[in-house]
Backbone bond lengths (Angstrom), bond angles and torsions (degrees), N, CA, C in turn:
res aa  C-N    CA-C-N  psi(-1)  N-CA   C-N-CA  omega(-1)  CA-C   N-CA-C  phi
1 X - - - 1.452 - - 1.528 108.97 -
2 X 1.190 127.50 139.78 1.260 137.30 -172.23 1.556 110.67 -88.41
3 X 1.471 119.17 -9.33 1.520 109.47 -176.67 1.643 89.93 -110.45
4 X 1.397 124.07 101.67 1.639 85.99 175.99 1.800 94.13 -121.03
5 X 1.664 121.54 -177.88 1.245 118.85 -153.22 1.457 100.49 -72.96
6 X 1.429 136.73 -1.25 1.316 120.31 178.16 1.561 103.68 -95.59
7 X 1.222 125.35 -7.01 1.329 125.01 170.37 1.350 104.20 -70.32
8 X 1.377 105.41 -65.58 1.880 111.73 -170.88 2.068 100.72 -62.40
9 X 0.925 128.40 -21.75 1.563 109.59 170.89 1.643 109.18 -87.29
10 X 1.262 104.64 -12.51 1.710 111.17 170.54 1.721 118.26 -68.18
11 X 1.577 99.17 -56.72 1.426 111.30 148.17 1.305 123.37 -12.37
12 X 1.751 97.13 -98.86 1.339 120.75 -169.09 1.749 112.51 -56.80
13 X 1.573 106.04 -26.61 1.460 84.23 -179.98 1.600 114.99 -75.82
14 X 1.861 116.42 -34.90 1.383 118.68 -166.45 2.000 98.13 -66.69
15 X 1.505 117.88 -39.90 1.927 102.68 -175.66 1.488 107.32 -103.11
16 X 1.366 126.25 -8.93 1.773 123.55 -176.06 1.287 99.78 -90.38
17 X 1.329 115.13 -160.12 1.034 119.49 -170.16 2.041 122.24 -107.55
18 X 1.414 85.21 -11.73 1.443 108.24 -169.20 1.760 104.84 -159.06
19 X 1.433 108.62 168.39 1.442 94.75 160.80 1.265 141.48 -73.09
20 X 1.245 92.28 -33.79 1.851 109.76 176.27 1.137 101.82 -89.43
21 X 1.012 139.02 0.17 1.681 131.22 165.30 1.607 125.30 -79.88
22 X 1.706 118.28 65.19 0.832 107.66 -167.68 1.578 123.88 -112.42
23 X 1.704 110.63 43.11 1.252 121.53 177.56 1.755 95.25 -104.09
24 X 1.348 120.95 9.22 1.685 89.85 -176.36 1.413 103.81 -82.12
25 X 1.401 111.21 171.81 1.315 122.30 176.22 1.567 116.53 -46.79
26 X 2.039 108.40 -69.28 1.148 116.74 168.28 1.146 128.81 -28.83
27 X 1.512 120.79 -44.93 1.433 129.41 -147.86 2.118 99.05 -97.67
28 X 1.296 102.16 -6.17 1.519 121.24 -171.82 1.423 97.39 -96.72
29 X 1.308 137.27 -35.04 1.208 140.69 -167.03 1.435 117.66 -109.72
30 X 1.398 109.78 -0.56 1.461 111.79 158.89 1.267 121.69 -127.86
31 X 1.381 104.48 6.40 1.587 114.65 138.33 1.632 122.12 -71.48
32 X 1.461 111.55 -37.12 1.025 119.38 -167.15 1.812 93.08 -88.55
33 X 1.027 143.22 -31.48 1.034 135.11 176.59 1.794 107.86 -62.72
34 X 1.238 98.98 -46.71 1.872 100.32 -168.58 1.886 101.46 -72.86
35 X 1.105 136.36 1.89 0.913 148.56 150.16 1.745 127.67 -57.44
36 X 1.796 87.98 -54.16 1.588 90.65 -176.22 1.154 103.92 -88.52
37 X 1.407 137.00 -17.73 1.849 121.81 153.11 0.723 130.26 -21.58
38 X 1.936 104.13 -55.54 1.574 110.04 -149.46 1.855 91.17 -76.67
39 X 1.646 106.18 -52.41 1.348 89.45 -161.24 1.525 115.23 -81.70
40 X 1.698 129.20 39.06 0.814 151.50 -176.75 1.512 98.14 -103.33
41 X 1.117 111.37 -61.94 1.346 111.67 166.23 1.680 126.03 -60.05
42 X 1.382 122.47 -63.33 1.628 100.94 149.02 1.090 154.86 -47.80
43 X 1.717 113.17 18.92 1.249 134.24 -166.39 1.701 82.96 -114.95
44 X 0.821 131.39 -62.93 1.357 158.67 171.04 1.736 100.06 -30.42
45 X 0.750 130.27 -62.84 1.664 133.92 160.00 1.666 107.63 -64.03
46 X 1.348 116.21 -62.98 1.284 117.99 -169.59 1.420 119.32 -86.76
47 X 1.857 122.00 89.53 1.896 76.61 -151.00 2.037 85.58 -115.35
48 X 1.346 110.51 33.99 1.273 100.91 144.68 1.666 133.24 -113.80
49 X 1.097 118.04 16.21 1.165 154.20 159.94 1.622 113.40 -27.92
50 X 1.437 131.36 48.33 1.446 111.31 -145.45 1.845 108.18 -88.51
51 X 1.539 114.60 -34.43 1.229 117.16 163.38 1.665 109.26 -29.11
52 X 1.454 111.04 -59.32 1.843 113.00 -165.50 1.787 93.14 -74.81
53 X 1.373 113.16 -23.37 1.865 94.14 -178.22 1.195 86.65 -83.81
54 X 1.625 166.58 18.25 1.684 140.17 -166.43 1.677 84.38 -144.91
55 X 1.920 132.19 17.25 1.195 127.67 163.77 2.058 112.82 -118.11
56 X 1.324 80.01 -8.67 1.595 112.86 -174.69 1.984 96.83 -91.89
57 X 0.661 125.99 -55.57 1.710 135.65 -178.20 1.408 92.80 -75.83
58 X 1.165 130.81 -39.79 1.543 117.22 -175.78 1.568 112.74 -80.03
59 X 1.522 123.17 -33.65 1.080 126.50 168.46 1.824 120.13 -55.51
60 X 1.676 94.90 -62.45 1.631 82.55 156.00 1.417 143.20 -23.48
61 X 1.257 97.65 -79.15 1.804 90.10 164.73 1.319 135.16 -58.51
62 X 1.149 110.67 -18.76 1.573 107.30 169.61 1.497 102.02 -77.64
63 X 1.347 142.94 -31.20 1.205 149.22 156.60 1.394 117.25 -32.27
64 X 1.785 101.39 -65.60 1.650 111.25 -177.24 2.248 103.23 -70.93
65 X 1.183 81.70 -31.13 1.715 71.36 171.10 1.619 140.51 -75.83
66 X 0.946 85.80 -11.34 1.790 120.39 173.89 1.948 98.65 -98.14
67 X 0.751 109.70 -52.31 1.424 103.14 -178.68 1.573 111.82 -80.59
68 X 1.442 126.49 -19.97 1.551 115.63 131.75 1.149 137.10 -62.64
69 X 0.887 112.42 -36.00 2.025 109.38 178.40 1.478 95.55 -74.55
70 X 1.577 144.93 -48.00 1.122 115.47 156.83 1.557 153.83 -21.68
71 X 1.690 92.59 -61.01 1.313 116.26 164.18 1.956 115.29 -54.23
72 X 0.780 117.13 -49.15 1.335 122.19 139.04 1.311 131.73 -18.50
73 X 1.179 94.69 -62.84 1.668 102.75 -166.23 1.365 109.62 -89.21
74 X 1.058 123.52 -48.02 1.404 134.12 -167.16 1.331 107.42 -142.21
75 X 1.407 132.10 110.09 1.838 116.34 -178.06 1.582 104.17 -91.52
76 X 1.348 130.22 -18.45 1.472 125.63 173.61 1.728 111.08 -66.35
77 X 1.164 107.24 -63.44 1.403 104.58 144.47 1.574 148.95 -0.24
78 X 1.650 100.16 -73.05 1.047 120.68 166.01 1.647 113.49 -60.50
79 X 1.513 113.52 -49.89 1.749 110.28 -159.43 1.584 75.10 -91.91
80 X 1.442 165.70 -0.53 1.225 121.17 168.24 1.627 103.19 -89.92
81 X 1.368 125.19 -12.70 1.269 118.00 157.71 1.530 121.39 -55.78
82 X 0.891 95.97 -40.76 1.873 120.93 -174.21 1.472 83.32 -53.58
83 X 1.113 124.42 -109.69 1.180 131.56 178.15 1.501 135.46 -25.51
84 X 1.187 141.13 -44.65 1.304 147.81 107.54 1.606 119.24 21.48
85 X 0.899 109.47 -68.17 1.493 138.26 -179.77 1.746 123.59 -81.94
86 X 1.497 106.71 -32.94 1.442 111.78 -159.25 1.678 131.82 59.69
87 X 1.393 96.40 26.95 1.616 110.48 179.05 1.639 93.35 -83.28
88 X 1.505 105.99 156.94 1.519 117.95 173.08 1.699 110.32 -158.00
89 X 1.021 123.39 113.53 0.947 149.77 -165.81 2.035 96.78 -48.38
């Protein structure tokens, strides 16, 4: 499996706040980003694959929705995630 728990505490420690801290926003959206790579890339090999394109579109928005309620909440926040990451709206 490509996500395994030393990845996600690798994650969460370099954008959350801690390792085990994995309700912050940041630390949700670059999990959720290293997610849509991978199956960005198996889309990319597989490209009739439609289950992984309709888990891939759903991840997005939970991405862009999290990266609104950020923007929201905090905009320094938000653009050092922005940046951080190489996401662009």
């Amino acid at each position: 499996m490509y996500l395994t728990s030393e990845v996600k505490k690798d994650i969460f420690t370099r954008h959350g706040k801690t390792a085990n801290d994995t309700g912050t926003a940041e630390g949700q959206i670059a999990l959720f980003t290293f997610r849509i790579q991978h199956l960005t890339e198996h889309l990319k090999v597989n490209r009739n694959d439609l289950n992984t394109e309709r888990s891939l579109v759903r991840l997005v928005g939970k991405r862009r929705r999290l990266l609104d309620y950020l923007k929201d909440k905090d905009i320094t926040r938000y653009r050092e995630i922005i940046k951080k990451l190489n996401i662009r709206k």
